[in-house]
Structure formats: C-alpha cells, structure tokens
C-alpha positions in Angstrom: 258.2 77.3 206.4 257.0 78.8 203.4 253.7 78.1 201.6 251.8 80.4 199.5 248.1 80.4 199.9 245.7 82.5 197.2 242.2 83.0 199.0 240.5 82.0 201.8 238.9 78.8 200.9 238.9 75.9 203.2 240.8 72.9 202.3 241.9 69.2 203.5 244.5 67.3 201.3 245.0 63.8 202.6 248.0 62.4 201.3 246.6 58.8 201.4 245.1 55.9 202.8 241.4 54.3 203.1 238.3 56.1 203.6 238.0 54.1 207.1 241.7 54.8 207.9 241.4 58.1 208.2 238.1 58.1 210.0 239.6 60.7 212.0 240.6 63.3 209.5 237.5 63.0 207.9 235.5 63.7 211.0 237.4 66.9 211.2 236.9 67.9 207.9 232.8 67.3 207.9 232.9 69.5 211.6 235.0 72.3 209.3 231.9 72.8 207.1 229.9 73.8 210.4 227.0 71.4 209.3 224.9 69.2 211.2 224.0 67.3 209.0 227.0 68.1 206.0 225.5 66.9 202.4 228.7 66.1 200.7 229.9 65.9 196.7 232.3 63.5 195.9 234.0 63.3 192.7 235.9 59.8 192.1 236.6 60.7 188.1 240.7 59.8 189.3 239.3 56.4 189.5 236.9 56.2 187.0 233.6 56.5 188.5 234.7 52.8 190.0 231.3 51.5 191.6 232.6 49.5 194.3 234.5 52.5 195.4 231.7 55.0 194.9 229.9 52.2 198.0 233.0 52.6 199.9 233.1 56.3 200.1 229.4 56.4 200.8 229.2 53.6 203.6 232.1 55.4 205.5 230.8 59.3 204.9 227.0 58.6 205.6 228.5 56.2 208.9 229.4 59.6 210.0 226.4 61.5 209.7 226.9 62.8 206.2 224.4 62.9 203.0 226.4 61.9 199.7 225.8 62.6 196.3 228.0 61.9 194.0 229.3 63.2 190.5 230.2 60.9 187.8 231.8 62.5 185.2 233.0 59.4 183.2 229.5 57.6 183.1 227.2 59.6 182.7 226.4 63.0 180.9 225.8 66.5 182.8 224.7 70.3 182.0 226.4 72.7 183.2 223.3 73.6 184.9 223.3 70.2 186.6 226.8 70.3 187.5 226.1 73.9 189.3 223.1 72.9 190.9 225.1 70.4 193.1 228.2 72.8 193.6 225.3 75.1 195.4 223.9 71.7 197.1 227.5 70.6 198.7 229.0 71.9 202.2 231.8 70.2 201.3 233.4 68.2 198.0 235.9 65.0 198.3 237.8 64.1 195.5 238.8 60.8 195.1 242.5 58.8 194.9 243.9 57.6 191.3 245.1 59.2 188.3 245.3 62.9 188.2 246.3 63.7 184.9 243.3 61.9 183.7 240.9 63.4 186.2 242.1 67.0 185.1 241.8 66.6 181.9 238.3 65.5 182.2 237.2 68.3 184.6 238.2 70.7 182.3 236.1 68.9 179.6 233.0 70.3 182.0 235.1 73.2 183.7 235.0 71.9 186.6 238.4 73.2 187.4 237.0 76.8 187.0 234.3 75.7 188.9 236.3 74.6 191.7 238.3 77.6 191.8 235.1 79.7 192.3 233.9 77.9 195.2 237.3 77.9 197.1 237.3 82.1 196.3 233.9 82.3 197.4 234.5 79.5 200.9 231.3 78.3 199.9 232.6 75.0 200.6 235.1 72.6 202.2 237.5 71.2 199.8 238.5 67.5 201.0 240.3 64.7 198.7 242.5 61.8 199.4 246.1 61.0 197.0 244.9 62.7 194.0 241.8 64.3 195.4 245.3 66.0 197.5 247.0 66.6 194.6 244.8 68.8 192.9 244.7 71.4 195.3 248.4 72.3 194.9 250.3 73.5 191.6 251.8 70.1 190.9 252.4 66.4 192.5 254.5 63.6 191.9 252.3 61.1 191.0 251.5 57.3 189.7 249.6 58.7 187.0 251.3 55.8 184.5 250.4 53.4 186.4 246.5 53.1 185.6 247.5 53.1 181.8 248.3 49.4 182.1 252.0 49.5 180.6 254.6 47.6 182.9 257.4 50.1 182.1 255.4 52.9 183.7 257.0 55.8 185.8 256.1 58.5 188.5 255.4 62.1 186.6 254.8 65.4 187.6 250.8 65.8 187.3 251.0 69.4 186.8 248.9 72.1 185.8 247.1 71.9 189.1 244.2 74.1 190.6 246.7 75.8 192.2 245.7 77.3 195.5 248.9 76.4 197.6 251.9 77.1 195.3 253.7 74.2 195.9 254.9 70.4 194.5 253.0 68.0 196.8 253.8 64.1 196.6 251.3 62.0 198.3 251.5 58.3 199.5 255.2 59.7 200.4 255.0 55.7 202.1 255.7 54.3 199.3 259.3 53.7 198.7 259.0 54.6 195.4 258.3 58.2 195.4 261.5 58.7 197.4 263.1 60.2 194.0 260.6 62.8 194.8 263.6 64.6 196.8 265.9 64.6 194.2 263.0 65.6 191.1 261.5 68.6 193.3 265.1 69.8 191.6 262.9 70.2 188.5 260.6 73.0 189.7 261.1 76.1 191.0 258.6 76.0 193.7 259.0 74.6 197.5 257.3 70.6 197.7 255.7 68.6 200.3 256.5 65.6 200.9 253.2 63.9 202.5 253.0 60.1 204.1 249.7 57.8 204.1 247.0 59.3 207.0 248.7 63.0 207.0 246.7 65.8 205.9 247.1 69.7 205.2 244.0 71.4 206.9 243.5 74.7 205.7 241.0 77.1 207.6 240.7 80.7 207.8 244.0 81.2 205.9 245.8 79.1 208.7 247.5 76.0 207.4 248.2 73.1 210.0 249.4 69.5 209.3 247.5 67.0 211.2 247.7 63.3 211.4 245.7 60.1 212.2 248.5 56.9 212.3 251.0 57.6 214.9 254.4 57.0 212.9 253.0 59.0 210.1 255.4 62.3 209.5 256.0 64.9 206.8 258.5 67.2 205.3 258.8 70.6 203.7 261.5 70.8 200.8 263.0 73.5 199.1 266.3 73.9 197.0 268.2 76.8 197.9 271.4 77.4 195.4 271.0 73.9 193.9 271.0 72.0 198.2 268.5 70.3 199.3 266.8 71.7 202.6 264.3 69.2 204.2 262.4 69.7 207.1 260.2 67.7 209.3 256.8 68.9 209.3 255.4 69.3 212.8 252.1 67.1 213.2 248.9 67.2 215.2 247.8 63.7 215.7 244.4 62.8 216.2 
C-alpha cells in the first residue's frame, strides 16, 4: 500500500459518524497529544459555526476530560493575532463534518490553511476532524459539498485543493451508497484514493500510518488505477 506522507505531524481523519459514536477514536486521539488534561480547538466553519453542534462537540470532548475552545470563523471576526494565540493554546485541533469547499475557502480568507500547515511541520499539535474535518488533511475528497447549497439537483464533487499532507483522494462516509461512484471517478486523478466508511479513522503518529476502527462491520479500501484497471484493496483495521 502506497501513501505519501510530507512531515511528521500527527493526524486523525475520521471518515464519519457522531461525536459520541466514535467515543473511542476520539479517546485515542486526546491520549496522542500526551496531555492530561488536552485543551482542544475545534473549528466547525464546514458547518457554519452551527450552535447546536458547537454544544455537541463540547458536551462529548469535555465528557472526556478535555478543555474546548472553539473558533468561529463565520460569526464572528478575528486578528491574526487572535487566531495565533489559540493555535499556540491547542494540543490538538478538530475540524468539524459539512461542506469542505466552503470551509476552505474561508480558511484561506484568515490563512488558516497556511497556518495549519505550520503546525503539522512543526507536530505542535494533533490534527483530528470527522467527514470534512478528514477531508482536509488529504489532497482531495469526494464530497457532498452541493448538498448544503440547497439545490435538489445537487451532486458529489471533488473538494480539491486540499492541505495536502497525505497525497491522496480520500472519500469519507464511504456508507453511503451514494459515494460508490467514488471507484469509478478516482479515474479522474492521478493519485491513489481511500475509500473510508462511517467510525474508521487514519491515525497518523511518528510518520506511521495505521487504520483503526470503532463499529465492528466498519472496513476500508485502498484504490489505485494501474494502466486504466481498477486495483482495490481491503484496508486492514484495528478495532477498538
């Protein structure tokens, strides 16, 4: 299996579910930042700085020991002063599930892509996010991005221009039935993909990738087009 990873910067990408379904994934990725007491940023611009899911987030992360803080980049205004103050704060950052191409676009408004890209060269901090907060750590994902515009003839797109740190196509909430055409669009790119169901995470630490897992029937696959053929591989798991 081929993946190509830039720095040494700790990550977790979960490909989807609740914040209380994957309790256990998120356990593993507050003991990663080597805190007792972690103080984590999390950054729910994909879903617009939603309130209700801002309580979620901050019911389930402080339930297991955590201190939150979070950024709101839609709501309210921030230096770049402030924004670095809580960068140097964080032992670890969660981004938040919705629409990536929005949330891109509006962290490069504050450059908090560059940002983000300094603190995985540096492994100052974990980096942690769920469906598009998993997206953004790769070059590109298949994603629902459409969807949150409100049309009813939306369709799945390539989020692309990612932050980049594993060179590949990832495509989250592989569950749904709809992102099967995932497979056959990887065509489009000339990069390997991974094809991640709901409560399956890449953990990154220490330049070793593993694949771990907190529902029992969820799996994965590594997919790559050699000479125009598919080549699709099950992804071993760790369940937790």
């Amino acid at each position: 299996m081929i993946t190509w990873v830039n720095n040494m910067g700790r990550i977790v990408a979960i490909a989807g579910g609740t914040f209380q379904s994957t309790e256990a994934i998120n356990k593993k990725a507050l003991e990663i930042t080597g805190s007792e007491n972690p103080k984590v940023l999390f950054v729910p611009t994909a879903h617009r700085d939603d309130a209700k899911y801002i309580r979620e987030f901050k019911v389930v992360f402080e339930g297991l020991g955590a201190e939150v803080r979070t950024l709101e980049l839609t709501k309210n205004e921030y230096s770049d002063a402030e924004i670095d103050k809580l960068i140097a704060w964080m032992d670890m950052i969660y981004v938040g599930d919705g629409n990536a191409v929005y949330m891109m676009n509006t962290w490069r408004k504050y450059n908090l892509d560059k940002k983000l890209r300094a603190v995985f060269s540096s492994d100052h901090a974990v980096l942690a996010g769920n469906g598009a907060g998993c997206t953004c750590w790769f070059s590109c994902g298949y994603s629902n991005s459409q969807f949150y515009g409100g049309k009813s003839d939306w369709q799945y797109i390539w989020a692309d221009e990612m932050l980049d740190f594993h060179h590949t196509a990832v495509c989250p909430h592989y569950t749904d039935e709809e992102r099967a055409n995932f497979d056959r669009r990887l065509l489009e790119k000339e990069i390997p993909g991974y094809a991640l169901e709901d409560h399956v995470a890449l953990v990154q630490v220490d330049q070793h990738t593993e694949f771990l897992a907190c529902h029992p029937k969820a799996k994965a696959w590594y997919l790559i087009y050699l000479n125009g053929r598919l080549m699709k591989e099950e992804i071993h798991l760790n369940y937790i």
